[in-house]
VEXDODREN-617011 format. One line per 3 residues: their letters; for each residue x, y, z of C-alpha. Coordinates in Angstrom, 2 decimals. Layout:
<pts>
a> X,Y,Z | ...
</pts>
This chain:
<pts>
xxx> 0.00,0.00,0.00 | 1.08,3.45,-0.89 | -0.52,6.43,-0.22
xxx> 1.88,9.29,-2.11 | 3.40,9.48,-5.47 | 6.97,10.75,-5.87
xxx> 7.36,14.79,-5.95 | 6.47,16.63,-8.67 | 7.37,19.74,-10.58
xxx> 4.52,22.61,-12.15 | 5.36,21.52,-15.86 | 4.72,17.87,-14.84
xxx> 1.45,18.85,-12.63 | 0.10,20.04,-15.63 | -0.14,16.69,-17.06
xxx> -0.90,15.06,-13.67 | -3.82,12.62,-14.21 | -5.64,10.60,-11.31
xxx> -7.44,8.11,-12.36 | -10.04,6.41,-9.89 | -10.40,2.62,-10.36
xxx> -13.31,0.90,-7.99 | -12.08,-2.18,-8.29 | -8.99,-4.78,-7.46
xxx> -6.85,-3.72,-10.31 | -5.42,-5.31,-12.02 | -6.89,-8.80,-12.04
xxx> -6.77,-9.60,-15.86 | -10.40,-8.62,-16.39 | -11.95,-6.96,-19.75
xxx> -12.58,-4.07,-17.25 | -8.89,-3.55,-16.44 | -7.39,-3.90,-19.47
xxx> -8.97,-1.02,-20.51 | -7.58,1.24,-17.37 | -4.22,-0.37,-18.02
xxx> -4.40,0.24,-22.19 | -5.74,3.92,-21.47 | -2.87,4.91,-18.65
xxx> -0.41,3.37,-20.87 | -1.15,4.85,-24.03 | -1.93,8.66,-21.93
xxx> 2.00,7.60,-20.43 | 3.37,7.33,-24.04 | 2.44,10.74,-25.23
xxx> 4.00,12.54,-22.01 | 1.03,12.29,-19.35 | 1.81,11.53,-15.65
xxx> -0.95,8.95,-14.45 | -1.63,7.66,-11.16 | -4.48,4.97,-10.57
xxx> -6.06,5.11,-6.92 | -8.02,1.72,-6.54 | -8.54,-1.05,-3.67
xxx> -6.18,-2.98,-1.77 | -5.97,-5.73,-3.51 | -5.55,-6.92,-7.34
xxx> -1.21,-7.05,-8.43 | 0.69,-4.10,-9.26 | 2.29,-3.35,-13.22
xxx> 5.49,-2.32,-13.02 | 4.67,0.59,-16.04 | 1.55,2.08,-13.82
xxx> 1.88,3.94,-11.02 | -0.69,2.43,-8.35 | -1.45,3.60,-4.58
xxx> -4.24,1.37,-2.62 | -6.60,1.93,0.01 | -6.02,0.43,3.36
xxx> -6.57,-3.51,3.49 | -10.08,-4.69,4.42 | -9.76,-8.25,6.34
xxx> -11.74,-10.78,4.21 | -11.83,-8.94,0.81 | -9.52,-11.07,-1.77
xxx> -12.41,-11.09,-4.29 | -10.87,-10.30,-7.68 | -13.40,-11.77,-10.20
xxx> -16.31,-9.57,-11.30 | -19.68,-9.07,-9.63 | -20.96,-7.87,-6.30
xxx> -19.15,-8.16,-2.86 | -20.93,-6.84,0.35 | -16.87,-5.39,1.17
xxx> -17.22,-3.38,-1.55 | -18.98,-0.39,0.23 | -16.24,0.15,2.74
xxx> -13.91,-0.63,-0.24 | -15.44,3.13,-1.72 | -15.10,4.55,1.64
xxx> -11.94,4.00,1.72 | -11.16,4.82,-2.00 | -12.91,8.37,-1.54
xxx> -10.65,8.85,1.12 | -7.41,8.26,-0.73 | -8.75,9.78,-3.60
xxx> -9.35,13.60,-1.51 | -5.77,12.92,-0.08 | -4.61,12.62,-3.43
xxx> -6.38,15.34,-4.86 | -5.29,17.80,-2.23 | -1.84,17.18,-2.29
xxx> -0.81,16.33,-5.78 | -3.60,18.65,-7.22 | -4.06,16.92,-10.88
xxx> -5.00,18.09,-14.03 | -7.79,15.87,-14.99 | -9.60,13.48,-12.23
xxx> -10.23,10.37,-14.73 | -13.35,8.31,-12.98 | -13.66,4.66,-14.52
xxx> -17.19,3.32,-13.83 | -19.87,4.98,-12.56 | -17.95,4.57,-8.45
xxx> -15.24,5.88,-9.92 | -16.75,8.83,-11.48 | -19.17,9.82,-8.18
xxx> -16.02,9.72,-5.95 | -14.03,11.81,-8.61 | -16.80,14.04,-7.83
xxx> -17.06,14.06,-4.39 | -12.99,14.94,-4.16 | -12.93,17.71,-6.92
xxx> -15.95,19.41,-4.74 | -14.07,19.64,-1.64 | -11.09,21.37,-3.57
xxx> -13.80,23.38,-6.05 | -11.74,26.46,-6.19 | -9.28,24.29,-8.56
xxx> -11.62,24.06,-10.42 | -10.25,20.43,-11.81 | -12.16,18.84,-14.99
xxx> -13.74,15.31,-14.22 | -14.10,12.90,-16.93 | -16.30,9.66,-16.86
xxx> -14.93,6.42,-18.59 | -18.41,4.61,-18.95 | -17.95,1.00,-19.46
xxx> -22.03,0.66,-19.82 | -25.06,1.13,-17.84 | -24.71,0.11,-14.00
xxx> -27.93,-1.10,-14.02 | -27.57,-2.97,-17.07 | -24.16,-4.65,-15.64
xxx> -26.29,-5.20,-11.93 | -29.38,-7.52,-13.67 | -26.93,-9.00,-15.80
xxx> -25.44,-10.31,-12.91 | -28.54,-11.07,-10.84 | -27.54,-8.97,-8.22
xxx> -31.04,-6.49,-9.56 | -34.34,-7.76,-11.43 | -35.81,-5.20,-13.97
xxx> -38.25,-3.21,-12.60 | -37.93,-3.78,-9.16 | -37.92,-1.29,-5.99
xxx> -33.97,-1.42,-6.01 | -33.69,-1.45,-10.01 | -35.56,2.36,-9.93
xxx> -33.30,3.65,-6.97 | -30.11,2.33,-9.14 | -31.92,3.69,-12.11
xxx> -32.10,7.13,-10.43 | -28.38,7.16,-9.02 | -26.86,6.27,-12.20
xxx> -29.31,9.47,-13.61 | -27.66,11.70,-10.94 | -24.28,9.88,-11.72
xxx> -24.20,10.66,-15.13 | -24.88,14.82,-14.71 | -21.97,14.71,-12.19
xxx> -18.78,14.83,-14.83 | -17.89,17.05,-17.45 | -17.14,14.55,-20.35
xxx> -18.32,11.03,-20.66 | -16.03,9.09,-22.57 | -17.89,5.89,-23.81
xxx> -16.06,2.61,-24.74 | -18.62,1.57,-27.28 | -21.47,2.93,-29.25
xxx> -23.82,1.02,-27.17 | -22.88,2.64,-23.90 | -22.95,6.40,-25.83
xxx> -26.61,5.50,-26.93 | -27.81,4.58,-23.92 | -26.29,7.96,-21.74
xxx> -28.01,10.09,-24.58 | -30.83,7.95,-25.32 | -31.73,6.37,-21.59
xxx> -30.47,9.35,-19.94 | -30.74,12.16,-21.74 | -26.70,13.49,-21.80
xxx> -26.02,16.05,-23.98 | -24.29,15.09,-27.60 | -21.25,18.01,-26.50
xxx> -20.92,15.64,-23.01 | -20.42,12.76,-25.32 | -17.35,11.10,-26.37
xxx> -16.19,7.82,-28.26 | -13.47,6.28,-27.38 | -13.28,2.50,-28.24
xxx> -11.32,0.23,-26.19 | -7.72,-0.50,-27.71 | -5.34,-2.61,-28.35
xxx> -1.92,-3.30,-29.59 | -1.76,-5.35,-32.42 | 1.99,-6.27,-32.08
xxx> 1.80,-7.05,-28.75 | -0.42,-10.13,-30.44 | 1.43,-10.96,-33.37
xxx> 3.03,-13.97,-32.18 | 3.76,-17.44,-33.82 | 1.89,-20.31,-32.51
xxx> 4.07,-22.21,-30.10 | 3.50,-26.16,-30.81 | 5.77,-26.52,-27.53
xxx> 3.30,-24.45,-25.83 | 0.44,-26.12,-27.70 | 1.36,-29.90,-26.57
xxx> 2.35,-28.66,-23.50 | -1.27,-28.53,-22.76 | -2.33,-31.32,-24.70
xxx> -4.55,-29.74,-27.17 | -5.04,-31.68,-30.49 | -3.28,-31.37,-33.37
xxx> -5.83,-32.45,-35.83 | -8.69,-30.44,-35.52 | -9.72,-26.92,-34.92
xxx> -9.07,-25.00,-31.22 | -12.30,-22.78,-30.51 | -10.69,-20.25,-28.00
xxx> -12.75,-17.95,-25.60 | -11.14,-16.05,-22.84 | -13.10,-13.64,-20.25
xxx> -14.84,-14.01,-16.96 | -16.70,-17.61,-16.81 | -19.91,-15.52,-15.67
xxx> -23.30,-15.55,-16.68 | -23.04,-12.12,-17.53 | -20.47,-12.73,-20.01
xxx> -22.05,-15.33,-21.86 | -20.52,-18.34,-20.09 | -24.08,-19.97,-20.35
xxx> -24.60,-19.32,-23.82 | -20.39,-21.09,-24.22 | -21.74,-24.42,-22.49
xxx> -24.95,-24.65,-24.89 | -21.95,-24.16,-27.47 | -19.93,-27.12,-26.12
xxx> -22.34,-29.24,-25.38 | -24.31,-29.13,-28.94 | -20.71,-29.80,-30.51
xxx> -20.55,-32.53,-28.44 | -23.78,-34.16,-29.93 | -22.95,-33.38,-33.32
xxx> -19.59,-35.00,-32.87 | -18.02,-31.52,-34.47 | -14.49,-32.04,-34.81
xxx> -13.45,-29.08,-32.54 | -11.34,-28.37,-29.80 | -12.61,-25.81,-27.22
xxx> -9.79,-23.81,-25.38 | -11.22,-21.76,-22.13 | -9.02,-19.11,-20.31
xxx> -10.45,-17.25,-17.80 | -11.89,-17.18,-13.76 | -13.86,-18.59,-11.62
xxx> -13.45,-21.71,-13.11 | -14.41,-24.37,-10.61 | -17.73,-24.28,-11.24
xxx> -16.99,-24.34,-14.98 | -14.29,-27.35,-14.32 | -17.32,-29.42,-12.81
xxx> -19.42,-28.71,-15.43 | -16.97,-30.02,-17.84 | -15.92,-32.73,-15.63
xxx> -19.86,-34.13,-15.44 | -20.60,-33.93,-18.56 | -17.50,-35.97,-19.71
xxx> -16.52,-33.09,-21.49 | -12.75,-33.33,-20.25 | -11.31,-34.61,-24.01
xxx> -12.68,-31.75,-25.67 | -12.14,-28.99,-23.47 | -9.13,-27.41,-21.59
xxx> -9.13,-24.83,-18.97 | -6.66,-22.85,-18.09 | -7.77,-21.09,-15.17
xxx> -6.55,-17.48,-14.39 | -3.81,-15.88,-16.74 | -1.43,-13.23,-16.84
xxx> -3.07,-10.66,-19.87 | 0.62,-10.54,-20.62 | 0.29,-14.62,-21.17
xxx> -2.58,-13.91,-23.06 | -1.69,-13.42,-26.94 | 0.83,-16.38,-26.79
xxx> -2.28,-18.60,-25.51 | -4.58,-16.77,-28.90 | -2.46,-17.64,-30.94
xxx> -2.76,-21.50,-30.44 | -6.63,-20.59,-31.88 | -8.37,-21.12,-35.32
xxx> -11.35,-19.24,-33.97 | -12.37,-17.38,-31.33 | -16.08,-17.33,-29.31
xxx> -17.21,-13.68,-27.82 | -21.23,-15.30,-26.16 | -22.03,-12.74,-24.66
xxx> -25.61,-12.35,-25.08 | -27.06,-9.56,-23.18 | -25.53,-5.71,-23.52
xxx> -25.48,-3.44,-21.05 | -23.84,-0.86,-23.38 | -20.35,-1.82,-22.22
xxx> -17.93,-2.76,-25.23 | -16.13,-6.11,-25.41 | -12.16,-5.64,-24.24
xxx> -11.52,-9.77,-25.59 | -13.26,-8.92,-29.26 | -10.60,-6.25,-29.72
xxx> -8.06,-9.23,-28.61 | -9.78,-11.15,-30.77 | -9.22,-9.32,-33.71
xxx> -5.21,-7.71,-32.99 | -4.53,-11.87,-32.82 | -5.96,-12.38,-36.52
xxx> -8.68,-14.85,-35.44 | -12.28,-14.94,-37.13 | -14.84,-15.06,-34.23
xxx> -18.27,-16.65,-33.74 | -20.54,-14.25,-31.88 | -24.08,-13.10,-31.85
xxx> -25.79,-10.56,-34.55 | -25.61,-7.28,-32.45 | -24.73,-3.67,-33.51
xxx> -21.92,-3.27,-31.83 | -20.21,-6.81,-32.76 | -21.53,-6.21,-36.55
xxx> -19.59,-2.10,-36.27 | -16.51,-4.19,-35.02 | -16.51,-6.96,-37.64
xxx> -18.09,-6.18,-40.37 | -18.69,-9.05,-42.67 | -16.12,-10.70,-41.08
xxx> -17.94,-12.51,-37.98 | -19.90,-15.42,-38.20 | -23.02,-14.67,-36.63
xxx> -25.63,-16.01,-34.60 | -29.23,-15.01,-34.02 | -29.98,-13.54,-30.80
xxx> -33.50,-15.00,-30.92 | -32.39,-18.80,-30.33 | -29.49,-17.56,-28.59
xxx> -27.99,-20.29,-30.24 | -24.45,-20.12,-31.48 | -23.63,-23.45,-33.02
xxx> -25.10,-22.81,-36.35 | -22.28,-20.61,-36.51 | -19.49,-22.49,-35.41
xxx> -20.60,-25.19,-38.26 | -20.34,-22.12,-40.90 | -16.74,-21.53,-39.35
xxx> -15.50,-25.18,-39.43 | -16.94,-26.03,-42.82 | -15.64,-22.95,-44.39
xxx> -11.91,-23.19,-46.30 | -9.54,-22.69,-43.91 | -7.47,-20.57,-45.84
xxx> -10.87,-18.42,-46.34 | -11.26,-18.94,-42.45 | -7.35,-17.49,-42.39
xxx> -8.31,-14.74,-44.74 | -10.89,-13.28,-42.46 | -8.75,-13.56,-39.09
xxx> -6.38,-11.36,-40.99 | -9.16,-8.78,-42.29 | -10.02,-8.50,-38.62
xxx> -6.40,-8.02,-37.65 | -6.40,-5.21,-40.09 | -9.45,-3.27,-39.19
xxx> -7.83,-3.38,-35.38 | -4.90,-1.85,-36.78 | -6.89,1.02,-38.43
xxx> -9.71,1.24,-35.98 | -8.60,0.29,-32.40 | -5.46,1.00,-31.70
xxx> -4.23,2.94,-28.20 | -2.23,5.71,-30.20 | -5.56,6.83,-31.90
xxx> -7.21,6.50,-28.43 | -4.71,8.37,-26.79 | -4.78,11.30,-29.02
xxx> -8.60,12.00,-29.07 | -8.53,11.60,-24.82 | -5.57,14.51,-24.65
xxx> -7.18,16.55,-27.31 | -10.14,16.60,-24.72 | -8.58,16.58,-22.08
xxx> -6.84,20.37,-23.23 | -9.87,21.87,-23.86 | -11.65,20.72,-20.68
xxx> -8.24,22.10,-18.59 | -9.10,25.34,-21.24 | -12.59,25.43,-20.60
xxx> -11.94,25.46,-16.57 | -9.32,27.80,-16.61 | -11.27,30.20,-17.96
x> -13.74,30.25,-15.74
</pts>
């Protein structure tokens, strides 16, 4: 735990950024990949970030990170609700108004809507600094909360969170929104001004997953080498599609499909009995947690790639972007926002059926080399579309003419 950042001078100050993080970063979520990509890329082009966040989650050497004080009992790293997490916010908003005070930023980045209420509450108590607050939205908190269960639509407790995350989203000055989904629904849902409004895609860097496949690494874990690997990485939640992934398995199981499905992500013991009951265990292999710096070495041992997710919330998909910088066609549903990444590229699933194993027969019938040709298309539009240096240049554009904007004031 630390609770200062080294000294620094007025030309650095004014390129001081404090980013709020409400969660255990960094745990090799979608979520923090995002916070990581964003401080990294703002770090490239001369900005000084610092991330406040919980007490938990392991430190990157390249980003600065101070914690909160530890909370006995809270080692929770996957996604989706903890009862600690209240005092973890107390706790944050504290070390977030010491930071403010002292080190008196530039910008006051918020990610998620915790992140951008105690950005608020910090920059109020030191209001004569008049410091701009920016809101990464990642999608709609009450979207994200019945995804996971943890609200049901239309409920008592879905209107309160309904109203906070109204009274949330007139708190910052700039909402920058990871996907055209989560833009739509602060304009559309809650009525944020266009001006407010800001795209900025998740990123990724596309050499960072331009790696050979490693057959070492490949029979290291026993996968097959005649037939297809199906790879999906991400949270093994319901939220993220992980029921939607075992309808997938288990219909390519009954159809005898000659595939090979390779799972990487956490919590996966409930997923490893699944697997293990089913008698699933020859044509599946888990990996468990890994390092998102392990991560494009264990892509590129793919064919294809599965993004399940069924239900939006608005938030964008960190692995699709993955997906794509590692050259790998992916199966996924028909939505807007996979169809704007993809193009004619994905093979697609109805949402109706929510059924994706009509498309996983299109991608293992299909040539490979026309399967290859499509990864690489996909690869391509990453490179144009989604990398960090674009994203980095569009956040500091704004970022000057909020710091403008203020000043003048």
């Amino acid at each position: 735990m630390a609770w200062g950042i080294s000294a620094v001078s007025n030309s650095e100050r004014d390129r001081l950024v404090l980013h709020v993080a409400p969660t255990p970063f960094f745990a090799d979520r979608g979520c923090h990949m995002r916070i990581a990509g964003i401080v990294r890329c703002l770090n490239a082009i001369g900005y000084r970030n610092t991330v406040c966040t919980y007490h938990h989650g392991r430190n990157v050497e390249d980003i600065t990170t101070v914690r909160t004080y530890p909370i006995p009992g809270y080692t929770k790293t996957s996604a989706g609700h903890s009862p600690f997490k209240y005092l973890a916010d107390v706790l944050l908003a504290l070390l977030v108004c010491y930071q403010v005070i002292r080190y008196k930023p530039t910008v006051i980045h918020g990610h998620l809507h915790e992140g951008a209420l105690l950005g608020h509450v910090a920059r109020s108590l030191v209001f004569w600094r008049r410091i701009p607050l920016v809101f990464d939205v990642q999608g709609s908190l009450v979207g994200e909360l019945v995804a996971y269960g943890t609200l049901k639509e239309g409920s008592f407790s879905y209107r309160v969170f309904r109203a906070i995350e109204s009274i949330v989203c007139r708190l910052p000055d700039v909402l920058m929104c990871s996907s055209e989904n989560s833009l739509g629904v602060m304009r559309d849902r809650y009525g944020v001004q266009p001006s407010r409004l800001m795209l900025t895609p998740d990123g990724t860097d596309v050499a960072q997953f331009s790696v050979e496949r490693s057959h070492e690494l490949s029979a290291s874990m026993g996968l097959p080498a005649d037939r297809p690997i199906a790879v999906f990485s991400g949270s093994l939640l319901a939220a993220k599609g992980i029921d939607e992934l075992k309808a997938l398995i288990g219909g390519a199981a009954k159809q005898a499909l000659a595939v090979h499905f390779l799972v990487i992500g956490y919590p996966e013991s409930e997923m490893r009995e699944w697997v293990d009951a089913n008698g699933y265990t020859s044509t599946v292999t888990l990996t468990g947690q890994l390092p998102f710096e392990k991560l494009p070495a264990y892509l590129a041992l793919a064919d294809v790639a599965i993004e399940p997710k069924a239900v939006f919330a608005g938030e964008a998909s960190g692995k699709l972007v993955n997906y794509m910088a590692a050259g790998l066609p992916v199966i996924c549903f028909e939505s807007p926002h996979n169809r704007a990444m993809l193009g004619d590229d994905g093979y697609y699933a109805s949402l109706a059926g929510r059924d994706l194993l009509p498309a996983l027969r299109e991608a293992l019938e299909e040539d490979v080399e026309h399967r290859r040709m499509r990864g690489l298309r996909c690869r391509r539009r990453a490179l144009e579309n989604y990398s960090w240096g674009a994203t980095a240049a569009r956040i500091a554009s704004r970022y000057e003419s909020l710091v403008g904007e203020h000043s003048s004031r």
